[in-house]
N, C-alpha and C positions, 0 to 999 in steps of 0.2 A: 767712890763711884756707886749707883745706884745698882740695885738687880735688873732693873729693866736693860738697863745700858749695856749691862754684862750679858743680858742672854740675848740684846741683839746683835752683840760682835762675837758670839758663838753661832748663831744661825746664818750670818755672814760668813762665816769664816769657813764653817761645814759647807754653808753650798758651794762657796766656791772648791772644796774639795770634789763635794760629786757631783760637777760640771765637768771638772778634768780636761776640757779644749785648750790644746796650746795653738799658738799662729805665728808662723814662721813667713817671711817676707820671701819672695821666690823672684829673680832677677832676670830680664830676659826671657822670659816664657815664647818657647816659639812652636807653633803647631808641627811635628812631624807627619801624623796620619790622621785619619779616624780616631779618633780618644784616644790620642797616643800625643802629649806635648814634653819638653822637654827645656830644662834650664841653661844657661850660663855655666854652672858647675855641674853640669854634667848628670843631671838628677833629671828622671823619666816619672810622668806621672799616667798613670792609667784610668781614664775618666768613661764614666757610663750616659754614653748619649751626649756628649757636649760638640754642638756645632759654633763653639768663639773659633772663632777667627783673627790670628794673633803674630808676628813679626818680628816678637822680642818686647813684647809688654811686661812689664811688673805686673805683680797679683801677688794675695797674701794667702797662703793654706792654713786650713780649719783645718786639723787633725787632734780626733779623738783615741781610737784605736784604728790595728787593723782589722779589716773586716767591717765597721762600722758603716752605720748607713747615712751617718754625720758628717763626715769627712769633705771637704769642701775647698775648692779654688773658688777664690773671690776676684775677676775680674774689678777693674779700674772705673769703670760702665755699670758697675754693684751686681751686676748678674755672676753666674753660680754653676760650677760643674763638679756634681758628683766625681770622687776619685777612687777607684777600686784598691788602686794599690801605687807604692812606690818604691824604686831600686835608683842604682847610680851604679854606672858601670866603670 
């Protein structure tokens, strides 16, 4: 294998390490309040400013850490709600 080929499946490989997003499929998303929606298994998400509008839609969370300003529910519709934080009671 060449060096080039070696150092671009090393630069590959680190970014994908400091990227760090995983995405997790979330099932039944239904709005309870004001940035307050909540899933099928029982897992509550805390969003900043999000007016979707939602009944039990699938969506897929961007989670980087907590506290990050990355963090994200990806509506079905491609649009995007901040999530501050998340628990399961």
């Amino acid at each position: 294998m060449s060096r080039s080929v070696v150092l671009v499946l090393v630069m590959i490989a680190s970014s994908a390490v400091l990227c760090g997003a995983e995405y997790y499929k979330l099932s039944g998303v239904k709005r309870v309040e004001k940035d307050l929606y909540k899933t099928m298994d029982g897992l509550y998400l805390e969003t900043r400013y999000c007016y979707h509008y939602t009944y039990g839609e699938d969506a897929v969370l961007k989670w980087n850490s907590p506290g990050s300003y990355d963090n994200k529910i990806i509506w079905s519709d491609d649009s995007t709600c901040d999530v501050k934080r998340i628990w399961k009671r």
